[in-house]
Every structure is written in structure tokens, then in C-alpha cells.
C-alpha positions in Angstrom: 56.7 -54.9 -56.8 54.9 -51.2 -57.2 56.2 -48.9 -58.5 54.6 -45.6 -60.0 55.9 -42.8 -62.5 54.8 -39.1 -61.6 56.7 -35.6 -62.5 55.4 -32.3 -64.1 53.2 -32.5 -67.1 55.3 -33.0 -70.2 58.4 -34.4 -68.1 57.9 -37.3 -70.3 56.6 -39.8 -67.6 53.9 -41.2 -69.5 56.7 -42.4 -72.7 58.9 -43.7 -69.8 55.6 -45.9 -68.0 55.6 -47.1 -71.4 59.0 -48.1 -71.9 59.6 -49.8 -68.3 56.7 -51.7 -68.6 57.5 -53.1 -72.1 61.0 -53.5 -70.6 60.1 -55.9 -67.8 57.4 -57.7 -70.3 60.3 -58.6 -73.0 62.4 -59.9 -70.3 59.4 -62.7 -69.6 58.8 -61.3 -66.4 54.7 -60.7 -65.5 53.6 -57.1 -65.5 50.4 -55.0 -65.8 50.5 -51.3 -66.4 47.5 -49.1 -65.2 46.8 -45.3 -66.9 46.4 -43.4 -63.8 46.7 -40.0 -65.6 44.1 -37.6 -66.3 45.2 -37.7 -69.7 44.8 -41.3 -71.0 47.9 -41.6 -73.2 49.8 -44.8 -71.6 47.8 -47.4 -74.4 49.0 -45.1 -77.1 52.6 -44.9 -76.1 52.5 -48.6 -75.3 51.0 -48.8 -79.3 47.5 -48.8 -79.2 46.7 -47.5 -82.6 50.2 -47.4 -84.3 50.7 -49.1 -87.8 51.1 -52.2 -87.9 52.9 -52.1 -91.3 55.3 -49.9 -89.7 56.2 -51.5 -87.2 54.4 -49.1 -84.9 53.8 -51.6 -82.0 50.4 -52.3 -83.8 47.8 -53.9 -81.0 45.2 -51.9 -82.6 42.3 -49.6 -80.3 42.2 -49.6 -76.7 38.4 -51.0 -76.1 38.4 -52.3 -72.5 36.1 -50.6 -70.2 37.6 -48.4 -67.9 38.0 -49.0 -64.3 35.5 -46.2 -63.3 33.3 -47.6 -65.3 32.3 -50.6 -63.6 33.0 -48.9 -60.0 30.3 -50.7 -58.3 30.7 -54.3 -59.6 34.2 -53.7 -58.8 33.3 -52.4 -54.9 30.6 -55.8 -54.8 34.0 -58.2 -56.1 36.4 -56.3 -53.8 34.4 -56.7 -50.1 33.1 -60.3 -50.7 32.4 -61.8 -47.7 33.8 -59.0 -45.7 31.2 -58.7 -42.4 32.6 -55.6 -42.1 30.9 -53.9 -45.2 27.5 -53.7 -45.2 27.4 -52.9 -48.7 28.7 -51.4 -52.0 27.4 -47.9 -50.6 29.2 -48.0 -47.9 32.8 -48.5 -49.5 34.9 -46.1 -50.5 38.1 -45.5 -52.2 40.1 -45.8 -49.0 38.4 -49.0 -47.5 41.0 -51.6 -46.5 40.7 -55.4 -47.0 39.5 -57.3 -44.3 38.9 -60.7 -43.1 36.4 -61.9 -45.9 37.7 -59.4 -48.8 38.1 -60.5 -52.0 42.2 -60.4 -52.4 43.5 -60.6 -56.0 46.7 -62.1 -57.7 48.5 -60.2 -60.4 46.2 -60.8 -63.6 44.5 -63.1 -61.5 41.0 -65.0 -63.0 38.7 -62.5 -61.5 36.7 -60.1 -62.6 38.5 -57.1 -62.5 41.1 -58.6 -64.1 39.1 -60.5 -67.0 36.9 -57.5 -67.9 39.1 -54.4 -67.6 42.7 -55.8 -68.9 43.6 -55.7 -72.5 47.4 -56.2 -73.6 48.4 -53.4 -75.7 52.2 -53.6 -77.2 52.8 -56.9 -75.6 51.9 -55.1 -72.3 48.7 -55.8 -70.4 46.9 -52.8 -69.6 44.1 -51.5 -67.3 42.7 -47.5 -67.9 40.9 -45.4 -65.0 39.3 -43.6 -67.4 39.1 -39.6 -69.1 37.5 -37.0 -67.3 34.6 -36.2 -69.4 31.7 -33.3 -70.2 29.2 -35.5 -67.7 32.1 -34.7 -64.8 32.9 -30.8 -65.7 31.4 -29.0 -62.4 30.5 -31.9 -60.7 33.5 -34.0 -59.9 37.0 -34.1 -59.5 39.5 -37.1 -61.4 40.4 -38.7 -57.8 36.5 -40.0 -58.0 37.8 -42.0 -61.2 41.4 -42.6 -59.4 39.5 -44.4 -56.6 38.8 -47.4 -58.4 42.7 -47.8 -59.0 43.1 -47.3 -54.8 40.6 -50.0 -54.2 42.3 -52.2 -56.4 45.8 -51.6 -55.2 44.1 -52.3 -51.5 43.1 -55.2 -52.4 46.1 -56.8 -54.9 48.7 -59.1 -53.6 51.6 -58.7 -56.1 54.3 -61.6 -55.3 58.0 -61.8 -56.2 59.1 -61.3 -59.2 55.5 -59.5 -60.7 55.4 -55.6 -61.8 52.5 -52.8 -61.6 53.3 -50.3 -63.4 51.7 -46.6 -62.8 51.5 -43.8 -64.9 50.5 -41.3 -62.5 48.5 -37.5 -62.5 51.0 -34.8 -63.0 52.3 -32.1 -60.7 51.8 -32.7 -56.9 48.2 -33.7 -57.9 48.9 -37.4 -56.2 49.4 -36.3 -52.8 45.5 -35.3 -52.9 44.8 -39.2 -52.3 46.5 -41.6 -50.0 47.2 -43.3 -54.0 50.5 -42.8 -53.3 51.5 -44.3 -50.4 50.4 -47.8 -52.7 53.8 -48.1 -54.3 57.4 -49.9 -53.2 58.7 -47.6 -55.2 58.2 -44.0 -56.9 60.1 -42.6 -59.6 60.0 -38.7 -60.9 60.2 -37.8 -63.9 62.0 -34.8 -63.6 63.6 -32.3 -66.6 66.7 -30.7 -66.3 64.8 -27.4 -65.8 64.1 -25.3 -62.7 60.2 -26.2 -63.0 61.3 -29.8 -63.2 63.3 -29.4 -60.2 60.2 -27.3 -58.3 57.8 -30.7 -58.7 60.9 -33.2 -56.9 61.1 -30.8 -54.4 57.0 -30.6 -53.8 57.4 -35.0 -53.8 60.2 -35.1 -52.1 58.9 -33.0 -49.0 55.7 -34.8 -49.0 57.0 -38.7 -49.6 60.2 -37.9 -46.4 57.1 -37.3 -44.4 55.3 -40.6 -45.3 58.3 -42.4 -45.7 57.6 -43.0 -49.1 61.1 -44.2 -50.8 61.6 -41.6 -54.0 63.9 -42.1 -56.7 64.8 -39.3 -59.5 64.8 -40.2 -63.4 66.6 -37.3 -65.1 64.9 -36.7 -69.0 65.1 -34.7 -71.9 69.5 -34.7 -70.9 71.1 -33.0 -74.0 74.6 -32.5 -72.5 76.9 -32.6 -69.1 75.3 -29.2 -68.3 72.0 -30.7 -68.2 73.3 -33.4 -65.9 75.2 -31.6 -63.5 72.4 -29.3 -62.8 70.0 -32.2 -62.2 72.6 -33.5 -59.4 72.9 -30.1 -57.8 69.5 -30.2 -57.0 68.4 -33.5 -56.8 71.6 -34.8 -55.4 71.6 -38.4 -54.4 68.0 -39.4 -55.3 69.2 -39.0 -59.0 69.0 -42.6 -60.0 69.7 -42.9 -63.4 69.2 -40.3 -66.6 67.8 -40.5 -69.8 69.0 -38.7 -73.2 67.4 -37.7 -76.4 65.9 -41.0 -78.2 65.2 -40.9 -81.9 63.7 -44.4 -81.3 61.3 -42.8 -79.2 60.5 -40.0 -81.6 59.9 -43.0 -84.4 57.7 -44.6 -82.3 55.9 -41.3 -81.4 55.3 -40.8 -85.3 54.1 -44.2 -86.0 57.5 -45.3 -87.5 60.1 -48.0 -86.6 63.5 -47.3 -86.5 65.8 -49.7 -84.6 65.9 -50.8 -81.1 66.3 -47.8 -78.1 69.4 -46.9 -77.5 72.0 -48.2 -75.2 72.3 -45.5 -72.9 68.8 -45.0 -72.7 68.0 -49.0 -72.2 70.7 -49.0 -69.4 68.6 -46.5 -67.4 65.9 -48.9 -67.8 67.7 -51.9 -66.2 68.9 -49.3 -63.3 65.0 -48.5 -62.9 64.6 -52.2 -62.2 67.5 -52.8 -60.2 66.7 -49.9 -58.1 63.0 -52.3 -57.4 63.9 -55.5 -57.0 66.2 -54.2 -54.5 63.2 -52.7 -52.6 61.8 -55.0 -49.4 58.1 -55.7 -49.7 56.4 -54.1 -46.1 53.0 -55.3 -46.3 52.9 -54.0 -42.2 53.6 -50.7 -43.3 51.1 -51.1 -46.5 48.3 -52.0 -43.8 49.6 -49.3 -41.7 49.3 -46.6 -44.4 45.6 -47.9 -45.7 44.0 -47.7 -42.5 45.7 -43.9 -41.5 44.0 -42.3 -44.9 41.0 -44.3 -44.5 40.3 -42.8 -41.3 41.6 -39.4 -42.2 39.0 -39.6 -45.3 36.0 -41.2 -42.8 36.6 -38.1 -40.7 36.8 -35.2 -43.3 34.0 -36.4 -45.4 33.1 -40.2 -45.7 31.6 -40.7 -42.4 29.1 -37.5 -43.3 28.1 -38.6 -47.0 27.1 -42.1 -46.2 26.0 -41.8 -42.5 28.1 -44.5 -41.5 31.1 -44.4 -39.1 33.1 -46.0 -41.6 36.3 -47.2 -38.8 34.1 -49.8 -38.3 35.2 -51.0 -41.3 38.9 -51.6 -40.2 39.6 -55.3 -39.2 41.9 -54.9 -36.7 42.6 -59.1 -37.1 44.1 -58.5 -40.5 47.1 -58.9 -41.6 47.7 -58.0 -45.5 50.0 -59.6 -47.8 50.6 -63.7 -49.0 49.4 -65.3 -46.1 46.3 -63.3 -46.1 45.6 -64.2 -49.4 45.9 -68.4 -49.4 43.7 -68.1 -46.2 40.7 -67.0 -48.8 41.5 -69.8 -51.4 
């Protein structure tokens, strides 16, 4: 299952990507988390970096390329065989799998997987990568985010396997069909009026996808904090987090017990609330080809000369099946 963490800037998604992912990885199950933020921060909250003495998480430095990095080898894996793709040129981040793609496993012996994950905290981990000087003026981050679309197109998760997604802040998602990738979404959401002001942005957009949306409550200090988060959020509050000096250890490179009980039970609602989710690899399908098309119109077809709904394979159907056909 997919499931991706998004909410305003500071909300604390990033910490909480972090502590879901090495949730589901101490409980044996497999899981790969992706850093899907602007600002790369997911390794370092998973422990990249931390001291090792200290029982920091240790794992030492990040150094796996980034997923932008090796766009193009990652187009030439992803469309294989495909008849329906001339070339790496002529994919973009919205092209859909067809008969002939290249379909991938959950940390899979491919490629992308092979050269672009490194496990960081006991977590494996794959990194878009940062917006640098060579982008200012010229680009925007969803050209790195389209690396992470491509591979989500083209990954067949199966039961019982996790992707974890630390998302842009703010309504910034929505600017991609990125988030209509995921079985599940949760937002981050403080008990503040700007916290409440992103949900609300989400919530309108995700009713009109039908995009299922689930509300993690952080930063709660007291039943104040609470009961305004379910006045406005009402029944998509799912579960709530408090105040976690384990957290703030961690944070400053210390170790200081195990994360506390409250705090880990909102963790094991987080995965309840997924492994109750139905995979729909229909609607998946459905929603790949609608923002392909919607991005071959507004600018796709113009930029490469190509009308690029030839590239939909109307004989495909995504998901398990799809993928032993190719083995």
C-alpha cells in the first residue's frame, strides 16, 4: 500500500514520514520511503548523520544518487519494450505503463532500485533530489518530482509492502497528478487556524478526485488543542499526536528511550487506517491516463511534437497480473 504525508510547512510531516516508515520496518514488514519534499530532510530524520555513539540512528551520510539525477536511464528502464514510446524524449512524467513497460516490484532487482536505494535508520530510502543554483529561474521542483510519478506509474506494490511519501508542503501537490498515486493520504495538520486552512485546501481538491484523506493531528499540548482540531476537521481526524521528548532527542542527536505510548498508538492507527484500504488498480489506471492527457494537451504534446495519447495502451490493464505477464 501507498500512502503519502503532506500538510503545511513545519506541521511536522517530514519527523512523522520518518517515524511510520521505521514503524512498519521494525515490525518486519517491507517498506521503502521516498523524499518527495523540496526540502530533503526525510534521510536525516530517518538518521542519516546522527551519532552513532549516541545512539542517534547512526547509518552515516545519504550518498545515493538522486532520482532526478539519472532521469533519462530511468525513462530508457521504465518504457522497455513498450511500442508505444518511441523513445526517452518522448516520455514524460505522466506516461502510463503499457503493454511492453518495464513494471517493477517493491525493492525489486532493477535498476532503479539497485542504484538509487540506500537504507538509512533501518529504513530503505530513495531521494528526488534539492532544488539547486543550476534550477533558480529556469525550472520548477515538479521537473525533479517527475521521476517519483514515473516510478509510482510503473511500481506494482503487493500485499503486505509500504511506500512511504514525504510530500511538498502546502497545496503544492495538487500542481501534479503525484497525488492521485497513493491508497492513502494523511495531513499533517497543527492545531492552528493555518493548519486547519491547508486540510481544507486537500480536502476540497482530494473529494473531487476521490482521493481518500485522513487527518493526523500534531504538536497536541492539551484537550483544547484536540477539540479544536475535531471542530474543524471533524470525522477525517484519524488519530493525534502529542509532544515527544523522544523526538526532540532524536532531533538533537541524542537517545533517550523508546517513543511514547500515546504517540506509538497513533502510529499503529496510521496503519490500521491502510491495510484497511482496498487496492483499485482500475481506478490507478483510470487516474494515470486523465493527467496524462490533461498534461499532453496543456503543454507535452507542444514541447516534443508528439501527440503523446498515442501513448495510452488502451489493452492494459495495471496491477499483479500485468506484471507476471512481463516475467
Amino acid at each position: 500500500m501507498r500512502v503519502a504525508f503532506v500538510g503545511k510547512g513545519g506541521s511536522g510531516k517530514t519527523t512523522l514520514s520518518a517515524l511510520f516508515s521505521r514503524h512498519l520496518a521494525r515490525s518486519g514488514a517491507p517498506v521503502l520511503a521516498i523524499d518527495g519534499d523540496i526540502n530533503q530532510h526525510l534521510a536525516e530524520a530517518l538518521g542519516s548523520g546522527a551519532d552513532e555513539g549516541a545512539g542517534g540512528g547512526g547509518g552515516g551520510s545519504f550518498t545515493a544518487p538522486p532520482l532526478s539525477a539519472r532521469l533519462a536511464e530511468i525513462k530508457d528502464c521504465l518504457r522497455g519494450g513498450n511500442p508505444l514510446i518511441a523513445s526517452r524524449e518522448a516520455m514524460i512524467k505522466t506516461t502510463p505503463p503499457g503493454r511492453g513497460s518495464t513494471l517493477l516490484r517493491l525493492l525489486g532487482d532493477d535498476p532503479v532500485h539497485t542504484r538509487h536505494v540506500q537504507e538509512v535508520g533501518g529504513v530503505p530510502l530513495m531521494v528526488t533530489g534539492e532544488f539547486d543554483e543550476s534550477d533558480l529561474g529556469v525550472a520548477c521542483y515538479h521537473s525533479k518530482l517527475g521521476a517519483v510519478e514515473l516510478y509510482l506509474n510503473h511500481l506494482v506494490d503487493g500485499p503486505g509492502e509500504y511506500l512511504v511519501v514525504d510530500m511538498t508542503a502546502g497545496a503544492d501537490a495538487f500542481a501534479s497528478g503525484l497525488f492521485t498515486r497513493f491508497d492513502l493520504t494523511f495531513l499533517v495538520a497543527e492545531p492552528t487556524r493555518k493548519g486547519v486552512s491547508v486540510y481544507r485546501q486537500y480536502r476540497d481538491h482530494a473529494r473531487e478526485f476521490g482521493i481518500p484523506l485522513a487527518v493526523v493531528g500534531n504538536k497536541v499540548t492539551g484537550e483544547d488543542d484536540l477539540l479544536f482540531l475535531k471542530e474543524h476537521v471533524g470525522d477525517d481526524l484519524l488519530a493525534h499526536c502529542v509532544h515527544s521528548p523522544f523526538v526532540r532527542a532524536q532531533e538533537q542527536g541524542r537517545a533517550r528511550g523508546d517513543l511514547e505510548a500515546h504517540n506509538l498508538h497513533a502510529l499503529d492507527r496510521l496503519r490500521s487506517a491502510l491495510d484497511a484500504r482496498t487496492k483499485d488498480w482500475t481506478a490507478f489506471q483510470k487516474h494515470a491516463v486523465e493527467f496524462h492527457l490533461r498534461n499532453a494537451t496543456a503543454w507535452a504534446n507542444r514541447a516534443t511534437g508528439i501527440d503523446l495519447a498515442t501513448q495510452i495502451d488502451p489493452g492494459f490493464e495495471h496491477g499483479p497480473a500485468a506484471l507476471m505477464s512481463t516475467v
